[in-house]
N, CA, C and O atoms as CSV, one atom per row, in Angstrom:
chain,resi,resn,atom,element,x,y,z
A,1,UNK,N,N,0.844,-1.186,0.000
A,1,UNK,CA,C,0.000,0.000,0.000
A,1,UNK,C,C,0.885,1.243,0.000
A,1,UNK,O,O,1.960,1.163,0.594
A,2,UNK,N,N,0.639,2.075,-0.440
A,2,UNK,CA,C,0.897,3.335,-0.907
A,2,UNK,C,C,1.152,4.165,0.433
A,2,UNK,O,O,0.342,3.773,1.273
A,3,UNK,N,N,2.078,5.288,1.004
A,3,UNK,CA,C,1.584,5.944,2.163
A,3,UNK,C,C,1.253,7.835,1.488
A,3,UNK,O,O,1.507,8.196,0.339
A,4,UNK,N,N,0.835,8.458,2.260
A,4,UNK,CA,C,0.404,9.809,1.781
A,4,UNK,C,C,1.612,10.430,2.128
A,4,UNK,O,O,2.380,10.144,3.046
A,5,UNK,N,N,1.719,11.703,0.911
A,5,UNK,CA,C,2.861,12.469,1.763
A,5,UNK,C,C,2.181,13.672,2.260
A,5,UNK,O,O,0.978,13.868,2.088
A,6,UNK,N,N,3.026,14.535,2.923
A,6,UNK,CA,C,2.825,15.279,3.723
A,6,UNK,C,C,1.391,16.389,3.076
A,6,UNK,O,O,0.397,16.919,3.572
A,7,UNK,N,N,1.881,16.329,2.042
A,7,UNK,CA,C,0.936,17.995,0.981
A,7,UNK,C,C,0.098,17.032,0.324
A,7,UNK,O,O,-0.150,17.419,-0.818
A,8,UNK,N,N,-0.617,15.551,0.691
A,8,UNK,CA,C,-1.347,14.716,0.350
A,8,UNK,C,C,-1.699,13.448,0.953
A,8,UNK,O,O,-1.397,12.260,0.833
A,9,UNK,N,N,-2.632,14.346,1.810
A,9,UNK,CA,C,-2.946,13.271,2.870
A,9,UNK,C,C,-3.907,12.484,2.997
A,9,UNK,O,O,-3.993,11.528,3.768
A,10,UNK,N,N,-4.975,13.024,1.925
A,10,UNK,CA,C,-6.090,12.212,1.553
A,10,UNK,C,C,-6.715,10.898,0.481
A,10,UNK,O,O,-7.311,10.943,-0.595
A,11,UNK,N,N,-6.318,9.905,1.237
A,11,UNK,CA,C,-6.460,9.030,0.323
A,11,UNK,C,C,-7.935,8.561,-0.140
A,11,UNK,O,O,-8.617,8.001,0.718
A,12,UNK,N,N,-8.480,8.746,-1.428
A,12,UNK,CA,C,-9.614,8.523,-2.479
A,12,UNK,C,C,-9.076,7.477,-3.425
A,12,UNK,O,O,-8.072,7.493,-4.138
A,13,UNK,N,N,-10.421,6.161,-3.162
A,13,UNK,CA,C,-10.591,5.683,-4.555
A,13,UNK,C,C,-11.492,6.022,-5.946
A,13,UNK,O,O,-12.636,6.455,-6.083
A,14,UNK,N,N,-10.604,5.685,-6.767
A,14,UNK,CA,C,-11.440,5.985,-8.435
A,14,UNK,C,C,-12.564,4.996,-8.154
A,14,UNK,O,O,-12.349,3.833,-7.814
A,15,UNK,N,N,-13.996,5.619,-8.343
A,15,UNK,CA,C,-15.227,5.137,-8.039
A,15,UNK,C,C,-15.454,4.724,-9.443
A,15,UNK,O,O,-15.862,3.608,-9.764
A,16,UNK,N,N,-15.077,5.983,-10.516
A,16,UNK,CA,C,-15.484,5.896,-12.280
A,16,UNK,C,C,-14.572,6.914,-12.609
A,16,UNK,O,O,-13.860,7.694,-11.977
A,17,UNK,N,N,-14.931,6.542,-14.412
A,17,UNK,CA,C,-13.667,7.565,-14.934
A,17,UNK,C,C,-14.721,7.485,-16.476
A,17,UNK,O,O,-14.984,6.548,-17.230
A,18,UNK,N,N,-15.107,8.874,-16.469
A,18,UNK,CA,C,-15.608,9.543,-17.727
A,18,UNK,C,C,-15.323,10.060,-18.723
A,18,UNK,O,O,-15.434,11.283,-18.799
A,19,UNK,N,N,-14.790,9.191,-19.986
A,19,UNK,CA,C,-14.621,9.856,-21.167
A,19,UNK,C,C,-15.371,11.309,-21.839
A,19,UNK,O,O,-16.034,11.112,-22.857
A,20,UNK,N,N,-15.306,12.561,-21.385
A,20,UNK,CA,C,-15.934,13.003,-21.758
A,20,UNK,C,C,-15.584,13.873,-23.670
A,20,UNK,O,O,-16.425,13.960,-24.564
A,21,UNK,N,N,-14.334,14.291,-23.720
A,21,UNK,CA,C,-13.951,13.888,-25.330
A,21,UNK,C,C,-13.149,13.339,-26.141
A,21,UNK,O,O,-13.411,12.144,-26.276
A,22,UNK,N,N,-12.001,13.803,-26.940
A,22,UNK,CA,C,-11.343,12.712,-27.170
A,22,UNK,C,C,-10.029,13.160,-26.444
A,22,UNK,O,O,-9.048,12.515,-26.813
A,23,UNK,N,N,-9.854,13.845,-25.766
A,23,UNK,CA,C,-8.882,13.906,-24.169
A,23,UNK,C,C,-8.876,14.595,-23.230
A,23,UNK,O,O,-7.981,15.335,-22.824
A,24,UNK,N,N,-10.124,14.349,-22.722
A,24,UNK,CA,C,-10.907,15.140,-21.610
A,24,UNK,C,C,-11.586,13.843,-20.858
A,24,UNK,O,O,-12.463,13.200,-21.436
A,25,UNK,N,N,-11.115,13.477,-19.479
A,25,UNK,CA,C,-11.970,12.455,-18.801
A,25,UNK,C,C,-12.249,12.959,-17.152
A,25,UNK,O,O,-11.333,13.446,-16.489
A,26,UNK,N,N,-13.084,12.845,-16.820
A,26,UNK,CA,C,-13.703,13.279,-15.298
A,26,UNK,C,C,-13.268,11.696,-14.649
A,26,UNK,O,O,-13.536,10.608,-15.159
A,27,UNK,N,N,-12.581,11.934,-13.474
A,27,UNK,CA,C,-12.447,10.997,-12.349
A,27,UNK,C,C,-13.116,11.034,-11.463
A,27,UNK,O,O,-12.903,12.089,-10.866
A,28,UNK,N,N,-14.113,10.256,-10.829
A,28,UNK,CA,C,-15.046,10.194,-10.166
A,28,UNK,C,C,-14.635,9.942,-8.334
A,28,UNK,O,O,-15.176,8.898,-7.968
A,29,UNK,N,N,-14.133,10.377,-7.595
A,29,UNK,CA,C,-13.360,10.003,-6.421
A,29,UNK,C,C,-14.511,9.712,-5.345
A,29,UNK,O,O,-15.550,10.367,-5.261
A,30,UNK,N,N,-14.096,8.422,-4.388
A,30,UNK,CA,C,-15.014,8.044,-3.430
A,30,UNK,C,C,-13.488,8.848,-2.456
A,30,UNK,O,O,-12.319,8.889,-2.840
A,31,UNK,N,N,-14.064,9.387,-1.169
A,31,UNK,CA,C,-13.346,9.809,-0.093
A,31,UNK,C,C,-13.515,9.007,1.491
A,31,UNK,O,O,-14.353,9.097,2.388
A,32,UNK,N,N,-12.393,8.281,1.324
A,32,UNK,CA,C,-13.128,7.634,2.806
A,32,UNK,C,C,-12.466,8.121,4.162
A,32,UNK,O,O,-12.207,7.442,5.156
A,33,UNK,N,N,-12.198,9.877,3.880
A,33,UNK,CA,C,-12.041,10.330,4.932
A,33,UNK,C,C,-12.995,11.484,4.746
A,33,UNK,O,O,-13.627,11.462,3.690
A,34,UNK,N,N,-13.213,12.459,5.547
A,34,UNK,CA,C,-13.779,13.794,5.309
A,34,UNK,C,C,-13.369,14.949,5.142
A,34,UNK,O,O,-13.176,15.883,5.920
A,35,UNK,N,N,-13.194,14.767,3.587
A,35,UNK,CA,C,-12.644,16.024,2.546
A,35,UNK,C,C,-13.399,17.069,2.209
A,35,UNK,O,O,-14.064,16.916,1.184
A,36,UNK,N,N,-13.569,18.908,3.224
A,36,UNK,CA,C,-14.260,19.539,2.698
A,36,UNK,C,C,-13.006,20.438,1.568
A,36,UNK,O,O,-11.792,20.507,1.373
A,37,UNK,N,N,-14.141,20.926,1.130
A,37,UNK,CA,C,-13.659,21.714,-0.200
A,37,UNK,C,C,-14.325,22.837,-0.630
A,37,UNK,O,O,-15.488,22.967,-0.249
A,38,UNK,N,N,-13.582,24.128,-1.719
A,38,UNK,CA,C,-14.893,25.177,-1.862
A,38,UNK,C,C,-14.905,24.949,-3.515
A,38,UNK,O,O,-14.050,24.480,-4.266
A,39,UNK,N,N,-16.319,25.512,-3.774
A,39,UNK,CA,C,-16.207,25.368,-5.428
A,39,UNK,C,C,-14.911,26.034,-6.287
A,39,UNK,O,O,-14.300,27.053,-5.965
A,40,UNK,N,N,-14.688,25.287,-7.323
A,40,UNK,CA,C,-13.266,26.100,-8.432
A,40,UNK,C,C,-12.005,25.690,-6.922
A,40,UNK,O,O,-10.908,26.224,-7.090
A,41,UNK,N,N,-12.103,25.052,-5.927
A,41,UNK,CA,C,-10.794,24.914,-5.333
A,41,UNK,C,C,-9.874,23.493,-6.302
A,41,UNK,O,O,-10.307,22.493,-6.875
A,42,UNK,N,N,-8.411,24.064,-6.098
A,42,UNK,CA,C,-7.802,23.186,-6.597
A,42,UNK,C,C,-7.472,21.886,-5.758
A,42,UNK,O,O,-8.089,21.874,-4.693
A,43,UNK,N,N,-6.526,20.613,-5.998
A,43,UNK,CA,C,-6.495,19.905,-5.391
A,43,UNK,C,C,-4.936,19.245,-5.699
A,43,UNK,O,O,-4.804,18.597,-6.738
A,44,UNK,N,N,-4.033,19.378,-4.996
A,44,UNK,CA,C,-2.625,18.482,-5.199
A,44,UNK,C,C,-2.785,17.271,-5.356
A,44,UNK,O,O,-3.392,16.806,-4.391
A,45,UNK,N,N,-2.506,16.434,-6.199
A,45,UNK,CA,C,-2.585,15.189,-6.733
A,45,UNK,C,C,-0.886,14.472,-6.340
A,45,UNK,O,O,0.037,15.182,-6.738
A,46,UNK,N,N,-0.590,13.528,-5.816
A,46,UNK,CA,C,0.257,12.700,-5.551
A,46,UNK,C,C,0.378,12.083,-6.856
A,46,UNK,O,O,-0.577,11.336,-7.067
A,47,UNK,N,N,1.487,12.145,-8.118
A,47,UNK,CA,C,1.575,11.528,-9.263
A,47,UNK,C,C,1.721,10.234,-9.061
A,47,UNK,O,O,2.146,10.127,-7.910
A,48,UNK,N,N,1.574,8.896,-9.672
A,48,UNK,CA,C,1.776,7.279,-9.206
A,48,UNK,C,C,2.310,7.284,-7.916
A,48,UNK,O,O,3.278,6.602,-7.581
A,49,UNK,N,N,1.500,8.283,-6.962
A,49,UNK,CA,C,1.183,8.228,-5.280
A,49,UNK,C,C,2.470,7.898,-5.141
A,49,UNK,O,O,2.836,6.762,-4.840
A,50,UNK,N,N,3.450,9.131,-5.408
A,50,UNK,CA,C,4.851,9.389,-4.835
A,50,UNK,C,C,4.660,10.668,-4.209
A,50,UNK,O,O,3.595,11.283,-4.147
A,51,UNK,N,N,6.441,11.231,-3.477
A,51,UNK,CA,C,6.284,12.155,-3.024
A,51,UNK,C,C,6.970,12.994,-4.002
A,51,UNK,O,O,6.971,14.213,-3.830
A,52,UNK,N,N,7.784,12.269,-5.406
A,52,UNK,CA,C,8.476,13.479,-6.307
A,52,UNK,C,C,7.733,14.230,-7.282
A,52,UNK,O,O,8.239,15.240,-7.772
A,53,UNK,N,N,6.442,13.793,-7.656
A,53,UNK,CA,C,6.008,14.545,-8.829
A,53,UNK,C,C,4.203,14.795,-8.108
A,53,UNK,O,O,3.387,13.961,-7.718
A,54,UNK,N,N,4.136,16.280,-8.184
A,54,UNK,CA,C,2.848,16.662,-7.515
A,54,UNK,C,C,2.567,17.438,-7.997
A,54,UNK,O,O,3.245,18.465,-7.994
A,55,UNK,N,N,0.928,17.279,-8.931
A,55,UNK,CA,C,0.315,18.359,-9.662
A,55,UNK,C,C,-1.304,18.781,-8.857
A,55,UNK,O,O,-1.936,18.304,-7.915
A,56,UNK,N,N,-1.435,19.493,-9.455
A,56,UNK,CA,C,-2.475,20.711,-9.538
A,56,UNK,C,C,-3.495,20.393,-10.044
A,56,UNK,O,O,-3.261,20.199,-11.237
A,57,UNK,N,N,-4.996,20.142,-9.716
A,57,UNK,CA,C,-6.032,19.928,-10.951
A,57,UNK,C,C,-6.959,20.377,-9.578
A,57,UNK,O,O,-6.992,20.240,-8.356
A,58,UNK,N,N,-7.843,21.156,-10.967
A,58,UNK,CA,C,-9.438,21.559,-10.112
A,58,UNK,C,C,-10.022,21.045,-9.737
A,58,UNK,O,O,-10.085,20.006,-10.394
A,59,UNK,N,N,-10.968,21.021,-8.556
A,59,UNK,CA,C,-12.173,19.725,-8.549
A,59,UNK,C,C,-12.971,20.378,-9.173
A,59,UNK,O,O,-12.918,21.608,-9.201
A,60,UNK,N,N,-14.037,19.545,-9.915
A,60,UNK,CA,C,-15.244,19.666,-10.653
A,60,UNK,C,C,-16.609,19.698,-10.037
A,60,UNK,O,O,-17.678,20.223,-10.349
A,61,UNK,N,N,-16.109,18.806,-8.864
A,61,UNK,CA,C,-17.899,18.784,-8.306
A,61,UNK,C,C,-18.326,19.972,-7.507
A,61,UNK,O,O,-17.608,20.909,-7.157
A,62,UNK,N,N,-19.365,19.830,-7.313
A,62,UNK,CA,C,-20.255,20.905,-6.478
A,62,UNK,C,C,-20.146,20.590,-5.092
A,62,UNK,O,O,-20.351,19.442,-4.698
A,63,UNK,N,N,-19.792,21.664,-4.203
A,63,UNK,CA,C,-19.039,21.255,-2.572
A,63,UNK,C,C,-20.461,20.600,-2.002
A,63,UNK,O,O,-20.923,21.573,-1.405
A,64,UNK,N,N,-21.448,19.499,-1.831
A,64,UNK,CA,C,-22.886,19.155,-1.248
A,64,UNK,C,C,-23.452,18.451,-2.136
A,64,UNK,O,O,-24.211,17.558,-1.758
A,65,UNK,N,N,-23.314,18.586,-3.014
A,65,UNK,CA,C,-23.946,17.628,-4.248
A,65,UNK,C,C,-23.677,16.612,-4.552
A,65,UNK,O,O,-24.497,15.768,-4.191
A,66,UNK,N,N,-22.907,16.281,-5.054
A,66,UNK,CA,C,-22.190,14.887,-5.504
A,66,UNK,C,C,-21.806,14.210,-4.514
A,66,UNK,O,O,-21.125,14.802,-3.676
A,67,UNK,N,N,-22.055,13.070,-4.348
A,67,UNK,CA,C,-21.430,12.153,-3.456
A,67,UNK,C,C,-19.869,11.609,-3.496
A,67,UNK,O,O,-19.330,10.830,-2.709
A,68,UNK,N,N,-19.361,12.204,-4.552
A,68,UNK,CA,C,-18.116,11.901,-5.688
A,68,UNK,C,C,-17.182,13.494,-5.475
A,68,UNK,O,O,-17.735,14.588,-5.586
A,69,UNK,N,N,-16.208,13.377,-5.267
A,69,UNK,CA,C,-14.758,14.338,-6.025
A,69,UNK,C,C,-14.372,14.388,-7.242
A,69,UNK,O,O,-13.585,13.748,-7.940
A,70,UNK,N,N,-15.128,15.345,-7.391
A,70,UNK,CA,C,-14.504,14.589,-9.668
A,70,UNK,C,C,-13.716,16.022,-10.149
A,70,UNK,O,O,-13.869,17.242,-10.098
A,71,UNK,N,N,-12.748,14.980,-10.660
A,71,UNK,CA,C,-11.613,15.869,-10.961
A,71,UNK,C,C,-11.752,15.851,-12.530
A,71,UNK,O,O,-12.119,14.713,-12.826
A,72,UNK,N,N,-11.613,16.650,-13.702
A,72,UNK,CA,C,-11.809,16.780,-14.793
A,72,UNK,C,C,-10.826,17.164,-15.354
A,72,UNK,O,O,-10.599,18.374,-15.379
A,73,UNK,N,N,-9.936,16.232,-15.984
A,73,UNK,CA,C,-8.649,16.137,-16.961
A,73,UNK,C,C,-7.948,15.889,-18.278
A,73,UNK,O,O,-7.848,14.699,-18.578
A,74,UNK,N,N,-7.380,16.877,-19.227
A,74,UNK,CA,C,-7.167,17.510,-20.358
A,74,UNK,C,C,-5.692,16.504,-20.520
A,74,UNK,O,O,-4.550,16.774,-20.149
A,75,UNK,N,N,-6.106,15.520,-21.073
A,75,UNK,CA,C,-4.576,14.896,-20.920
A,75,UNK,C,C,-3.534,15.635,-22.203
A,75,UNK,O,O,-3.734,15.509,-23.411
A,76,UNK,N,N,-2.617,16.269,-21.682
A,76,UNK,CA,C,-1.320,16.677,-22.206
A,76,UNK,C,C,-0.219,16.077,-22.870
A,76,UNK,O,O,0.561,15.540,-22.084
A,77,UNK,N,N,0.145,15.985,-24.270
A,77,UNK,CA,C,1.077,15.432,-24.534
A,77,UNK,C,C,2.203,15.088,-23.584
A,77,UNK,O,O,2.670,16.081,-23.026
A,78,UNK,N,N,2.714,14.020,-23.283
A,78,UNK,CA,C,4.416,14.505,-22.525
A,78,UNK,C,C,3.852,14.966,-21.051
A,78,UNK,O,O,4.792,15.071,-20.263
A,79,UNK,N,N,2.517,15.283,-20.433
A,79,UNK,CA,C,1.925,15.644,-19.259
A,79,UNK,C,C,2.321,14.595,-18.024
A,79,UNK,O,O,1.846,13.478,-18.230
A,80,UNK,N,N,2.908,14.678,-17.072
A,80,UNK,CA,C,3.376,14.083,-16.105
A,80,UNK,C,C,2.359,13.414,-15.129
A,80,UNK,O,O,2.318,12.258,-14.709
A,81,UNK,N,N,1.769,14.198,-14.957
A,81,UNK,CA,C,0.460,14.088,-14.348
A,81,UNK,C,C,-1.493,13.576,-14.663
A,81,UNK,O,O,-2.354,12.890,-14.113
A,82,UNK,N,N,-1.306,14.658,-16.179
A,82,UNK,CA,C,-2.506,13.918,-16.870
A,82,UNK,C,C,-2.426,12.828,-17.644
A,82,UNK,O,O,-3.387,12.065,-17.749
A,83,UNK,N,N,-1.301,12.631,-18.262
A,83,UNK,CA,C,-0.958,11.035,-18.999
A,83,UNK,C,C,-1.284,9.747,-17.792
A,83,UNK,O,O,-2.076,8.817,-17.946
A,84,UNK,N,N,-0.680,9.936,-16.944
A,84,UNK,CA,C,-0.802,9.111,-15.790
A,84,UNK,C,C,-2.493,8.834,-15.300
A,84,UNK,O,O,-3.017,7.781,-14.939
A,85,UNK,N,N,-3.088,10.203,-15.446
A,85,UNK,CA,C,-4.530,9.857,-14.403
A,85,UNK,C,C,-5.192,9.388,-15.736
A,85,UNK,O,O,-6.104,8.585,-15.540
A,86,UNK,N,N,-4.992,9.648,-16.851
A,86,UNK,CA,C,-6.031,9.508,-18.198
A,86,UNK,C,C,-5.236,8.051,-18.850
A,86,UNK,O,O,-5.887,7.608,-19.797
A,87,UNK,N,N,-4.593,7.632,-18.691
A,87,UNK,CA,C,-4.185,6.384,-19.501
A,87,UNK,C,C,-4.078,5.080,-18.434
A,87,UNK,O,O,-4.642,3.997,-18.591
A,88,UNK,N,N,-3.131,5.500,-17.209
A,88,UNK,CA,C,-3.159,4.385,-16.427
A,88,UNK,C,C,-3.950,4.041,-15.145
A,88,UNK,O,O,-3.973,2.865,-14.783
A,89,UNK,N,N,-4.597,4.985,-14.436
A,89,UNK,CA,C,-5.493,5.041,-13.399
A,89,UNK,C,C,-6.546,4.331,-13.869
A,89,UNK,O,O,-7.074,4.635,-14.939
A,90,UNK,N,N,-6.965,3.311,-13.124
A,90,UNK,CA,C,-7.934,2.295,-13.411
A,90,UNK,C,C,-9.190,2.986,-12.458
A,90,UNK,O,O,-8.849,3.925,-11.740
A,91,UNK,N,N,-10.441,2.612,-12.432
A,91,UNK,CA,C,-11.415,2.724,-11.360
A,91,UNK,C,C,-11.334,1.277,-10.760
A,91,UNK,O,O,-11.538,0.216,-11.350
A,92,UNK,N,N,-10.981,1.489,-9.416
A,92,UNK,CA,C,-10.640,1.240,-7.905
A,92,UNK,C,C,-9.230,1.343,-6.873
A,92,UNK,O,O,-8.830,1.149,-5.725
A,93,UNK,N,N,-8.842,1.790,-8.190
A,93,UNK,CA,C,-6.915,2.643,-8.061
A,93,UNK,C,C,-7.222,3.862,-6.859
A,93,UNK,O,O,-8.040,4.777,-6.955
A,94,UNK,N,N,-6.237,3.550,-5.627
A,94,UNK,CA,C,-6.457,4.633,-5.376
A,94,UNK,C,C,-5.011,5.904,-5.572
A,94,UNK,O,O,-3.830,5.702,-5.852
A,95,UNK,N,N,-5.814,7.292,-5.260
A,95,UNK,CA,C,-4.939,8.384,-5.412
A,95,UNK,C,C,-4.739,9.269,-3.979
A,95,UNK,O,O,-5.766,9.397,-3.314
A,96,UNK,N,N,-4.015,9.631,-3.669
A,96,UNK,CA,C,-3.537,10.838,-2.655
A,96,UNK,C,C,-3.641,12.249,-2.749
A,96,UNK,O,O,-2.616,12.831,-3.105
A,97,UNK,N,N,-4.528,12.847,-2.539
A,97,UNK,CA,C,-4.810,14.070,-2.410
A,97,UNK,C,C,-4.675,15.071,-1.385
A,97,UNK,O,O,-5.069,16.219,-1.588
């Protein structure tokens, strides 16, 4: 198992993962701790849940609404971070936030 680092302490599993075009997919996050958040806040992502490579992505959901953290991602050529969540992140993978 994976441990959190310090600037990512919240560990979420991929519940689903939404193709929404042809490189744009929403990650659907279950939280099994209690993660508040405000709308348009960003969220540090633990890259293949290390402590050397740590990106930046918005959450998508509505802070009360969704039962889900969904993060919505533009995968980047050569992207360190979105290649990783859009090609190899499976749903029940978890991530560090």
């Amino acid at each position: 198992m994976t441990m959190p680092t310090p600037l990512c302490p919240y560990r979420m599993q991929v519940h689903h993962i939404k193709q929404e075009t042809p490189d744009v997919w929403t990650l659907s996050l279950f939280c099994h701790d209690d993660y508040h958040y405000d709308a348009g806040q960003h969220a540090l992502i633990s890259i293949r849940n290390g402590a050397d490579t740590l990106r930046a992505y918005t959450i998508s959901s509505t802070p009360g609404v969704s039962p889900f953290i969904t993060l919505t991602v533009r995968r980047i050529s050569g992207g360190a971070g979105s290649e990783w969540l859009t090609r190899e992140v499976k749903r029940g993978d978890y991530l560090w936030l």
